[in-house]
N, C-alpha and C positions, 0 to 999 in steps of 0.2 A: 504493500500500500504506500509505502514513505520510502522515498527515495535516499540514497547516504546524502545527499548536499541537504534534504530537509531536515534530516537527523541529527547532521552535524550542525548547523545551525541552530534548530531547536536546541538539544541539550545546550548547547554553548549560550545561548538564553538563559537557561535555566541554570547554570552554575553562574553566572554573571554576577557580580554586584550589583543591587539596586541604587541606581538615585535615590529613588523613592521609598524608601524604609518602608514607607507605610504599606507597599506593596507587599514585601515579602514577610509581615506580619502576617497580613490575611492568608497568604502562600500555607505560613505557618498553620492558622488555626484551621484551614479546612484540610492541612495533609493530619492533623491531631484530630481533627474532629470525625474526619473516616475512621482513622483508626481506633479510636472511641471505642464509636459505635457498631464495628466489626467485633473486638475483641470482647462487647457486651453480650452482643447477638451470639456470639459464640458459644461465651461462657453461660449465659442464660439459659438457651437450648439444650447445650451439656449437662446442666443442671436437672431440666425439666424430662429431657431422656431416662436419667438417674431413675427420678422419681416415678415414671411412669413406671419403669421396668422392674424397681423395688418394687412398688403396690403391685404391680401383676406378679411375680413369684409369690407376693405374698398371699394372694387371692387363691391361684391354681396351688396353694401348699395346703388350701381347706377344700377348693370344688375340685371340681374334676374337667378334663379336657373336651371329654364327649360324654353323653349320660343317656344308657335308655330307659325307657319308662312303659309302661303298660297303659293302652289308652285307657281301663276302665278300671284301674285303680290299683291292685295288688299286681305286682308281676309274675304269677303263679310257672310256669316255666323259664324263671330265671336262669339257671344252668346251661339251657338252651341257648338263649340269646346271648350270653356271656361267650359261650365254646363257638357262636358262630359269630359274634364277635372276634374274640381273638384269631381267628383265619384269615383276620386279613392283617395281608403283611406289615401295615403302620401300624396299629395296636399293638403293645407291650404290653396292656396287663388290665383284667378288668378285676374288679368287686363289688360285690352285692349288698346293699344299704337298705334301711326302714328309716325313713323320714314325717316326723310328725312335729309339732308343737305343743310345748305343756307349759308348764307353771312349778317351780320349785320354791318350798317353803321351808324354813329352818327357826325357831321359836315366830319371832313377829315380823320375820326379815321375808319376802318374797320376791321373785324375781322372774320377770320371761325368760325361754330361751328354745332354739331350734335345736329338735334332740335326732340325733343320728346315731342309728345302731349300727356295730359295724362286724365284720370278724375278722377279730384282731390280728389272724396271721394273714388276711389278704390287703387289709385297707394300708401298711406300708408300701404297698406296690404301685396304688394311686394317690396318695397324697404324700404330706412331708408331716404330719403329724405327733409321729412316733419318735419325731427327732425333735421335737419342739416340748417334751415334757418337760417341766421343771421339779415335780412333782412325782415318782408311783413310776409304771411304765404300761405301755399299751396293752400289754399282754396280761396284766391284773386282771383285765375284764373277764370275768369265767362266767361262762351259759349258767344261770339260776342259781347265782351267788347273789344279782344284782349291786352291782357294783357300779360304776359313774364316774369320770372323767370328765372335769370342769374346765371351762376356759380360767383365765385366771382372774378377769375383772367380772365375771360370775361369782367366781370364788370369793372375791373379796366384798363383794356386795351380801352375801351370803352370812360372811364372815365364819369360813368354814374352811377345815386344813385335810390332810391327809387322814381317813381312817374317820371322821367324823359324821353323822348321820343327816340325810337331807330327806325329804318327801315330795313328791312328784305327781302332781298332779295331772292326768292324761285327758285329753276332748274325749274319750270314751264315756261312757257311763252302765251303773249296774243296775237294774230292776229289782227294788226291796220292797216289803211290805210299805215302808215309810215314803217310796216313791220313787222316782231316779234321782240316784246318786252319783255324783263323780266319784271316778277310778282314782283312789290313792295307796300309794306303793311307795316304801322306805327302801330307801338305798342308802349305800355306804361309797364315800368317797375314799377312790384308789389313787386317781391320779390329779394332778392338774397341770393344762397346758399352757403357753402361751409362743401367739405366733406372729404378734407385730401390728393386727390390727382389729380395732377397736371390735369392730363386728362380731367378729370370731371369737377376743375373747372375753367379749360381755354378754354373748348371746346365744353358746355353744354346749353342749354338751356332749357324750359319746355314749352309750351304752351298747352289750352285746347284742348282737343282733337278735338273736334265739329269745333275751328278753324285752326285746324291745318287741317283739312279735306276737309274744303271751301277753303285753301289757295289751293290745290292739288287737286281740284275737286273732291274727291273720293268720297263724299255723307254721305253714310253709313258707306261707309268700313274699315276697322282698317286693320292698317298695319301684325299686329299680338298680340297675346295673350303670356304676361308673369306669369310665374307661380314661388308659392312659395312652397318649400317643408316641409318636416317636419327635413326632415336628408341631408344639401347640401350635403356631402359625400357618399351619395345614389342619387346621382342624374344621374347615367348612368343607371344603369339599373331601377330606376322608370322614365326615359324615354324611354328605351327599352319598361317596360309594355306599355307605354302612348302609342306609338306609335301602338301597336297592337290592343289598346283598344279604341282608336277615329279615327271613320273612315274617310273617303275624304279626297279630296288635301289638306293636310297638309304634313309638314315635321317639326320634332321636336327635338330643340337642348338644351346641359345644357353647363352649366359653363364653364364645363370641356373642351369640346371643343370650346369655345369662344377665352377663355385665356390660352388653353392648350400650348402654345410656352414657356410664362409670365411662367407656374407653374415649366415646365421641367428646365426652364434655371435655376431656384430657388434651384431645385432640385442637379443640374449639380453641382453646386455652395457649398450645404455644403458636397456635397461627395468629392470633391474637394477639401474643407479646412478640410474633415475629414481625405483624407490619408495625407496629409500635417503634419498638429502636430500630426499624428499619428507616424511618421518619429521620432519625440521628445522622442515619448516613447521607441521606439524602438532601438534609440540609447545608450537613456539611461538602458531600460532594457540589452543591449551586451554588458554594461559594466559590467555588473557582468559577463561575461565571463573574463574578465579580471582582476577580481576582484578574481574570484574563482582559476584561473590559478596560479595566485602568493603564495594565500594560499595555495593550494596543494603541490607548491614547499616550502613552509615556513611548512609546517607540514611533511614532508615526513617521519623523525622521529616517530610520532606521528603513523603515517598511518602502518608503519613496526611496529609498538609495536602492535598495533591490530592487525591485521595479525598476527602475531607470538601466540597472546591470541586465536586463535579463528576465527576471524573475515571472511566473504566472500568477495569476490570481489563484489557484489551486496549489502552489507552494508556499506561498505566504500561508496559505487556510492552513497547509498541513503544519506549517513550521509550531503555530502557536497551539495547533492541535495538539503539538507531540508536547510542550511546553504545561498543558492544562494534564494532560495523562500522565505525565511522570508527577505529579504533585498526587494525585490519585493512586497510581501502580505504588507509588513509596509509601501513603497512608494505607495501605491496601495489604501489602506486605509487614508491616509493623502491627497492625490490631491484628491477620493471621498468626503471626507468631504468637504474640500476646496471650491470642485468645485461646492455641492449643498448649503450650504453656501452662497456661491459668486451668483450661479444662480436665487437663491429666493431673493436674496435683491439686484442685478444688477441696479435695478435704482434709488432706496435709495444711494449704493455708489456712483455712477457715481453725483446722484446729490449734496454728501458733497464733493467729489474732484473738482466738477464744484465751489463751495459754495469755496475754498478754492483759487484755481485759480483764479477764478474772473473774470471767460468765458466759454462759452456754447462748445462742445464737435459738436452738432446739432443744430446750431443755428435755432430761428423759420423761420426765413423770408429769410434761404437758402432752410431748409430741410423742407416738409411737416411733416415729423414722427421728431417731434423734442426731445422726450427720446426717451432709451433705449430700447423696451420691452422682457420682458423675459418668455418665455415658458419650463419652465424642464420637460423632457420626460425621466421617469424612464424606460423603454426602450434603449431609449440614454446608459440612465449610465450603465445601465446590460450588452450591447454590449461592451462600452470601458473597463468594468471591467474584462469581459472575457478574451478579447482580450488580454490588459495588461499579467492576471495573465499566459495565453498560450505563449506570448513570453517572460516574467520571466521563467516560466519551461524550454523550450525550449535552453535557454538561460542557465542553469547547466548543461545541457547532457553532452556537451564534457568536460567541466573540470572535472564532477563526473569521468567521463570513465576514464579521464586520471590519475584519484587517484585509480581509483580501480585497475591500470594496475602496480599499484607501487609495485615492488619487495624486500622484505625485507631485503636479503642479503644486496642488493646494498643500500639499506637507507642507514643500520646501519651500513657501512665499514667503514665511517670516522667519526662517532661518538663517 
């Protein structure tokens, strides 16, 4: 596009000394002012990556990737659907759950909570559970011991520990002389877990399947079968196959649409903060419009002596072009560095400015995610760098045009 004499040129502009100080101030604040605002966008996105990709491990470490279910309520050939499930080649590992809602009371303390019955040697194969105890271990659960596995801000609501007694209220109910009565059953707490978010553990609990089944009468029946895959991120369309490839009343869901509300608003969120400080860059990249404009009139001189040597109106454009893009390409390069820098060690820094201050940023016992976490997506940075360097260009067209329109008579009349 630019030829060496407009190269050589330009740059030699742009290393020049200014007359006009004031010029190369402005020079200054919009080559800082890109950089800013890249090395912001950067680290912000990096940020918000983190974040996302924390809350979702910590999500799929309580649901499941794919889950099928019975349309009419119990899954009475569960075993079925599980063994024709696992035949296909993405699926690693299914387990069979009873899901219901009760009520747990402990003297005057009560509390909601979503109760999932599980067997305990399958449900480590789709979840992250069994590793998230702080309390007992997964395997305490024994068939018709009734036993119980609390989250842990259950637990503490509860105001109950290991080995202590809670009562369980089920949506079932019994036919007595005295009329219908709620199903209540004592259990003993084995374990308590905790997995990082609030949901899970103020609102969870575990029991074995087998009693979870006698509390609901179901017998046999499993509420439905959860599955693990190999690629969550493949999880629509390997339950698209699933669904073609196991027959009967089932209906099969993944992730994606469980918490799909939870992922868009995430979503929503850094496109949001991305045209925001994108605004940053953008300002500051139209400052070299104003940057370019002054020099053009500080050079006019300049401009009419080439013209007069030779010169076209399309090399003059490009000279001051290349003069606007290097103030850009140089803020451009500096907020990249900056910003992956700052993105790979985000919570190394965060934790010497905490170390320094002498207070948490996230304290534990507000926020579940108590650091930082940072995800860089070279992706990310290809997009902000594009973008950048397109409205740097964009951003010389008119004052280039406006040098190329310079007529040399009138430069040189008061000279």
């Amino acid at each position: 596009m630019f030829r060496p004499l407009e190269l050589f040129i330009g740059l030699r502009y742009t290393r020049a000394k200014r007359r006009n100080h004031f010029i190369s101030f402005i020079s200054l604040i919009s080559m800082l002012g890109i950089a800013v605002g890249i090395w912001a966008l950067i680290t912000v996105l990096s940020v918000m990556n983190g974040f996302e990709n924390e809350l979702r491990e910590r999500i799929l470490g309580m649901t499941s990737h794919s889950t099928i279910r019975s349309l009419d309520g119990g899954l009475k050939d569960w075993r079925n659907a599980a063994k024709a499930a696992a035949n296909h080649p993405e699926v690693v590992a299914a387990a069979p759950f009873v899901s219901f809602e009760g009520m747990f009371m402990r003297d005057r303390q009560v509390a909601p909570a979503q109760i999932r019955g599980i067997l305990p040697a399958e449900e480590p194969k789709v979840s992250e559970v069994a590793g998230k105890m702080v309390e007992g271990n997964i395997n305490d659960l024994k068939a018709g011991e009734y036993g119980v596995i609390l989250g842990s801000a259950l637990a503490r609501t509860l105001g109950v520990n290991k080995g202590d007694k809670v009562t369980l209220l089920t949506p079932r109910v019994s036919v007595t002389p005295a009329g219908l009565l709620p199903r209540l059953k004592r259990f003993t707490v084995v374990g308590i877990f905790r997995v990082g978010m609030y949901e899970y553990d103020n609102g969870m609990a575990l029991l074995h399947s087998k009693d979870a089944a006698t509390l609901l009468r179901m017998g046999d029946d499993m509420t439905g079968v959860r599955l693990k895959l190999t690629d969550m991120f493949d999880a629509p369309r390997i339950t698209r196959e699933l669904t073609e490839e196991v027959s009967g009343a089932y209906y099969i869901t993944d992730w994606t649409r469980q918490h799909a509300n939870f992922f868009k608003a995430i979503k929503t969120e850094k496109t949001v903060m991305f045209v925001i400080l994108f605004l940053i860059v953008s300002v500051a990249a139209f400052n070299i419009v104003s940057t370019l404009v002054m020099l053009v009139t500080d050079k006019q001189a300049d401009i009419a002596i080439l013209r007069t040597l030779g010169a076209t109106p399309k090399s003059i454009m490009y000279i001051f072009m290349i003069q606007g893009l290097v103030i850009g390409i140089i803020g451009i390069i500096i907020g990249v560095v900056t910003g992956v820098v700052t993105a790979l060690n985000v919570e190394s820094v965060v934790g010497k400015i905490e170390n320094i201050l002498g207070f948490k940023f996230l304290p534990a016992d507000v926020y579940y995610i108590s650091d930082l976490p940072s995800e860089m997506h070279w992706s990310d940075v290809s997009l902000i760098t594009t973008v950048a360097f397109i409205l740097s260009l964009l951003a010389t067209i008119y004052p280039a045009w406006r040098a190329s329109r310079t007529k040399p008579a009138e430069a040189l009349r008061y000279e």
